[in-house]
C-alpha positions as CSV (number, residue, x, y, z in Angstrom):
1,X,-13.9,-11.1,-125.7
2,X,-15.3,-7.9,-124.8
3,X,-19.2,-8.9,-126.3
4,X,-18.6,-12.0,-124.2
5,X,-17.8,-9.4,-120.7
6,X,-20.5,-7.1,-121.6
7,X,-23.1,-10.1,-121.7
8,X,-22.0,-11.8,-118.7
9,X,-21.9,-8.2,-116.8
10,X,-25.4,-7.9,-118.1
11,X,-26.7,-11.3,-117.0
12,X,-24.7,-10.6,-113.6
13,X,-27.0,-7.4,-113.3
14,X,-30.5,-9.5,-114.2
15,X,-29.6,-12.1,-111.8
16,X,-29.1,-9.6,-108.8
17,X,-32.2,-7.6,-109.9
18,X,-34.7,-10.5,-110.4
19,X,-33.1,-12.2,-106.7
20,X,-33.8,-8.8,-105.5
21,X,-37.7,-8.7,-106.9
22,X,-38.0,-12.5,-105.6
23,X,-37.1,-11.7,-102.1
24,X,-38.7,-8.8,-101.6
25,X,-41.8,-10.8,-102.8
26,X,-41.1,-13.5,-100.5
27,X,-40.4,-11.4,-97.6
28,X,-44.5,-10.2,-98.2
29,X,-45.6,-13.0,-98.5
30,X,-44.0,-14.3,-95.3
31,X,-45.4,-10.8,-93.7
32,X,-49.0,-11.6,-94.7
33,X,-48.8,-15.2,-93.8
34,X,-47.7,-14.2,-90.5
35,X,-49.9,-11.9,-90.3
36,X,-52.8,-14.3,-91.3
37,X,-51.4,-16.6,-88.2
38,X,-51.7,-14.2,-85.6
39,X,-54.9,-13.5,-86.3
40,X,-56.4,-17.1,-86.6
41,X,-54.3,-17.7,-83.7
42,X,-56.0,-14.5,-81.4
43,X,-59.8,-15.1,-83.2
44,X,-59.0,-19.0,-81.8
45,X,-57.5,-17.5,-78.6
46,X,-61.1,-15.3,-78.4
47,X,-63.2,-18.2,-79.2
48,X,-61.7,-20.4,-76.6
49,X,-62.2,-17.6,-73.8
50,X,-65.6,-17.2,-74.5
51,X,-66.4,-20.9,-74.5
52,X,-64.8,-20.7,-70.6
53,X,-66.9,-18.1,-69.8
54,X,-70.0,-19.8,-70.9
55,X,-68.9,-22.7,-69.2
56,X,-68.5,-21.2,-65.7
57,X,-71.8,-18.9,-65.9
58,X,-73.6,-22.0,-66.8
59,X,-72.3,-24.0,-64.3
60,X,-72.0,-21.7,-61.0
61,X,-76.2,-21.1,-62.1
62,X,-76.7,-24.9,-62.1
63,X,-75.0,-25.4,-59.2
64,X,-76.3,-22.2,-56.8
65,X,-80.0,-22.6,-58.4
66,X,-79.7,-26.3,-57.4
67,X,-79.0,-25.2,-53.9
68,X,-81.8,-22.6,-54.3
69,X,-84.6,-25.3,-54.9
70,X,-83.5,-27.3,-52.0
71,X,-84.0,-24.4,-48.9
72,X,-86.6,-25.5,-46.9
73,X,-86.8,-29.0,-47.8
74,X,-87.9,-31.1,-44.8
75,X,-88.9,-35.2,-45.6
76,X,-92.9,-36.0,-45.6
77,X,-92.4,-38.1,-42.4
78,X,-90.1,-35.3,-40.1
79,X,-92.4,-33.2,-38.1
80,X,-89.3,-30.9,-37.1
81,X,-89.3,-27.1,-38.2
82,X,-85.5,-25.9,-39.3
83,X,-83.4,-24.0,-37.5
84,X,-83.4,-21.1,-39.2
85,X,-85.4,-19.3,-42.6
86,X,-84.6,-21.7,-45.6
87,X,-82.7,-18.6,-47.1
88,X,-80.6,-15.9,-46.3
89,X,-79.0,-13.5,-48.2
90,X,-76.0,-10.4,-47.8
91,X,-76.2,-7.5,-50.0
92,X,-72.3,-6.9,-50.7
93,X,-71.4,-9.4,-48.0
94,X,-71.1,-12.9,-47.4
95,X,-73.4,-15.0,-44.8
96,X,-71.0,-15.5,-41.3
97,X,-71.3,-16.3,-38.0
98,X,-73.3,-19.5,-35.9
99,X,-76.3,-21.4,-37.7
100,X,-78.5,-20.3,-35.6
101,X,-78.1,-16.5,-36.0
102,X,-76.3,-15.8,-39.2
103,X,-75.0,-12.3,-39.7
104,X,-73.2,-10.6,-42.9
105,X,-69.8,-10.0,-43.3
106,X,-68.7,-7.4,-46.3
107,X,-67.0,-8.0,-49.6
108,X,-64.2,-5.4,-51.2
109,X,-65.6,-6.6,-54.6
110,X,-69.1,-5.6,-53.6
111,X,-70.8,-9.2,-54.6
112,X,-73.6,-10.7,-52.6
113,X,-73.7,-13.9,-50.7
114,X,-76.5,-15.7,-50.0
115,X,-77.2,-19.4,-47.5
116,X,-79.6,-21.9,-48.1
117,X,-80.9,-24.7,-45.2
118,X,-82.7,-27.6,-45.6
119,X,-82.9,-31.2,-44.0
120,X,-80.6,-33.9,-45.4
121,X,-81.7,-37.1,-46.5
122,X,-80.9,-39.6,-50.0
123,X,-82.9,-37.3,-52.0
124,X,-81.9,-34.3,-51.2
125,X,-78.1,-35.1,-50.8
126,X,-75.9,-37.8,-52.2
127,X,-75.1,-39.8,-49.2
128,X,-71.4,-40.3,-48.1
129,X,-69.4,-43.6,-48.2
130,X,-70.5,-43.8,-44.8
131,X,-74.2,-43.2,-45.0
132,X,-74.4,-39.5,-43.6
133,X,-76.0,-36.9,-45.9
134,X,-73.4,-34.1,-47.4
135,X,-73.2,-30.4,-47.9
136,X,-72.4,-28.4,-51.0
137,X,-69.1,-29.5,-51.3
138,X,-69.7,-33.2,-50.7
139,X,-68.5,-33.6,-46.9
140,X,-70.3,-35.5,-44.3
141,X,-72.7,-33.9,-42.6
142,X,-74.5,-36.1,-40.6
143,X,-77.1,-38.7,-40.1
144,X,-80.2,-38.5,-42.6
145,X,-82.4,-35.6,-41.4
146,X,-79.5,-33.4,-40.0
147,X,-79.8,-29.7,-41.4
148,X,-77.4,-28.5,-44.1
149,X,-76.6,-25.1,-44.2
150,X,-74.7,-24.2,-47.5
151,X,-73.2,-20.4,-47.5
152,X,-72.3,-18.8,-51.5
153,X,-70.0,-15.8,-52.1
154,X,-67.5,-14.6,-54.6
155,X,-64.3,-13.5,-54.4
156,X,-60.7,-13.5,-55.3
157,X,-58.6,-16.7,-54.8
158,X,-56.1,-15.9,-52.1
159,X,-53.7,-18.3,-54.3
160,X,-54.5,-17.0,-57.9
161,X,-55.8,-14.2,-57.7
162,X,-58.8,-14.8,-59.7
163,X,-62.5,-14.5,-58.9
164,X,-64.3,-17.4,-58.0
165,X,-67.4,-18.8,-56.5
166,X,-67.1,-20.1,-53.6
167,X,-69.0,-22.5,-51.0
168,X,-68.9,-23.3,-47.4
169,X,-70.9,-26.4,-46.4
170,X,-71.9,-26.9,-42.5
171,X,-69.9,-30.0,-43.3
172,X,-66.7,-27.6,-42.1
173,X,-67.8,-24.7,-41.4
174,X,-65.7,-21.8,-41.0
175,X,-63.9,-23.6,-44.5
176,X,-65.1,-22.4,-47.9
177,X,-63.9,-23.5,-50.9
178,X,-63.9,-23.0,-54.7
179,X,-66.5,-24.4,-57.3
180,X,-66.1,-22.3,-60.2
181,X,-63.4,-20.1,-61.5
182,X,-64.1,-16.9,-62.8
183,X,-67.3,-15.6,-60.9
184,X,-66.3,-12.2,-60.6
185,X,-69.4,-11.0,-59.0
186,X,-72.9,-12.3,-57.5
187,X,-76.0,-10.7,-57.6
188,X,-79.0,-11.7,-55.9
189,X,-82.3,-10.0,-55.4
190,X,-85.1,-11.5,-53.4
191,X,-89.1,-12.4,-54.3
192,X,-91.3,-11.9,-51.3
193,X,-94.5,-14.0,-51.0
194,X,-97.3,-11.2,-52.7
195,X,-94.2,-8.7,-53.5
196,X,-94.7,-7.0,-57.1
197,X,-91.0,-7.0,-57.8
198,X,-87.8,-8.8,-56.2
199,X,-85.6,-6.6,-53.9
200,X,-82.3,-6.6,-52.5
201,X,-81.2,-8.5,-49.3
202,X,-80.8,-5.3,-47.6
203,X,-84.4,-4.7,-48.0
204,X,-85.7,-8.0,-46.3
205,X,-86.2,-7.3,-42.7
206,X,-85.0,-10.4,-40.5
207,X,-88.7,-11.9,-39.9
208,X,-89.2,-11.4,-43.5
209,X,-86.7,-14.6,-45.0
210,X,-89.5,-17.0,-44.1
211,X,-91.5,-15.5,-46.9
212,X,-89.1,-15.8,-50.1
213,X,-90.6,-17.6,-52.6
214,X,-88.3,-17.3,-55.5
215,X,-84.6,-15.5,-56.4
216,X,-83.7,-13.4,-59.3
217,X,-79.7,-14.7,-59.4
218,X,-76.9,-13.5,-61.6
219,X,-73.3,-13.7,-62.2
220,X,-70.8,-11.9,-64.0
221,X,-67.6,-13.8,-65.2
222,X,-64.5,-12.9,-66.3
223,X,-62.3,-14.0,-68.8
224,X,-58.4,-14.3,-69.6
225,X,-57.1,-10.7,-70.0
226,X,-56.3,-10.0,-74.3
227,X,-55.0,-6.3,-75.6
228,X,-58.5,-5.6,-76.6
229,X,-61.3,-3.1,-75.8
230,X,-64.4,-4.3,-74.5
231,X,-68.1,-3.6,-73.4
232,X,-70.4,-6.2,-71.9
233,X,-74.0,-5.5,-69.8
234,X,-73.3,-6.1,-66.4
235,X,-75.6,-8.2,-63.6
236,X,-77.2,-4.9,-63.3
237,X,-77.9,-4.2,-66.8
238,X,-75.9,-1.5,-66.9
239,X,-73.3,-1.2,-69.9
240,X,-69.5,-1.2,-68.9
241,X,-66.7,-0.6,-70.7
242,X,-63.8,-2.7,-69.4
243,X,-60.7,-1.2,-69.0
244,X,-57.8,-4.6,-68.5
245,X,-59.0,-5.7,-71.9
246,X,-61.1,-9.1,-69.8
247,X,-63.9,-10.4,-71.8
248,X,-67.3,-10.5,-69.4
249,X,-70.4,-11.8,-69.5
250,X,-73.0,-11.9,-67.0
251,X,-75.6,-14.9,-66.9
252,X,-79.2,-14.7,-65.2
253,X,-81.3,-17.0,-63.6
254,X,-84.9,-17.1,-62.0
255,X,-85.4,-19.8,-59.2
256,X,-88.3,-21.1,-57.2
257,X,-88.4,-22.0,-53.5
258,X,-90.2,-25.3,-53.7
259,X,-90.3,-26.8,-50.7
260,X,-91.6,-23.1,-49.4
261,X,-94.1,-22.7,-52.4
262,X,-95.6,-25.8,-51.8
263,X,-95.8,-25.5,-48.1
264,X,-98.2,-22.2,-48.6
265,X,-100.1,-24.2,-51.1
């Protein structure tokens, strides 16, 4: 009887010991596996944030350079000057005021705004439901050959919070509206007909927005904010260190005038 104690006391003490081993084996492996998770899940989290960000610097250059090529566009047959220079830019400002005498107004995040005119007609513009030519934003503007005067800036939503790029069509104007999220910043330097190098908007003398022939444009977006530390290059080339752990990335683009190129050909 005692033998029998002694061995069942003895496999009593295996049992606890090897239960012991086994959990504290599984309780590693649980760790690492967790472990493992997090990070797939923050290197997805990364990947997905930079895919946005490509998406919005590609698409706010598509859609400002498209603008861009049309200033100055009048149709073969209309013998009419436009209002106004084809383009018009703010350094640290957005364009404001009438049309006819456009003025700058500035901008706390120090980005530059920039308008383009041109005349309005089925190439130029996709024509409404009812026929009239349409502004940046798709609103009616007019009959074909009315003037369209597009206005760009960036800035924070009033809503969100985040940046965005922004345009106000001459459809309603005084009314700007969002096109791409996350365009923290615009800069925009200008090429003057026979200039050796592009300058800024507060360089260009008011009789001087006649002769831009091209833009240097760039924009700097932001990401989703991760407990991270990074450094990006930004539309000025200078590096930056960011300090609320936001990814950034800025995205350049050279456009031609056109219409004004080929009217000085």
């Amino acid at each position: 009887m005692k033998r029998a104690s002694l061995r069942l006391r003895a496999s009593a003490g295996h049992t606890l010991l090897e239960f012991t081993i086994a959990l504290a084996l599984g309780l590693v492996v649980i760790a690492g596996a967790l472990a493992a998770y997090r990070s797939q899940r923050q290197a997805f989290a990364t990947a997905i944030d930079a895919a946005r960000i490509q998406e919005a610097g590609v698409d706010a250059l598509t859609l400002a350079g498209e603008q861009i090529q049309m200033a100055g566009f009048v149709g073969a047959d209309d013998p009419e000057r436009l209002a106004g220079p084809p383009i018009f830019g703010c350094a640290a400002g957005r364009p404001v005021g009438t049309s006819a005498s456009l003025t700058c107004e500035a901008l706390s995040n120090r980005s530059d705004g920039f308008a383009v005119r041109y005349r309005g007609d089925g190439e130029s513009t996709w024509l409404a439901a009812n026929g009239q030519v349409t502004d940046c934003l798709g609103q009616a503007v007019g009959p074909p050959a009315s003037e369209v005067l597009n206005r760009f800036h960036a800035k924070s939503s009033g809503s969100t919070g985040e940046p965005e790029l922004y345009c106000e069509g001459s459809g309603k104007a005084g009314t700007a509206q969002p096109l791409v999220e996350g365009v923290e910043r615009m800069r925009v330097r200008y090429w003057l007909a026979g200039a050796a190098q592009a300058v800024d908007a507060a360089a260009v003398s008011r009789d001087q927005w006649d002769s831009v022939v091209a833009v240097d444009l760039c924009v700097l977006v932001r990401g989703a904010p991760f407990a991270r530390r990074v450094r990006y290059v930004d539309c000025d080339g200078v590096p930056v260190a960011a300090v609320d752990g936001r990814a950034r990335q800025a995205f350049w683009r050279h456009v031609a005038l056109r219409n004004v190129l080929e009217a000085r050909s």
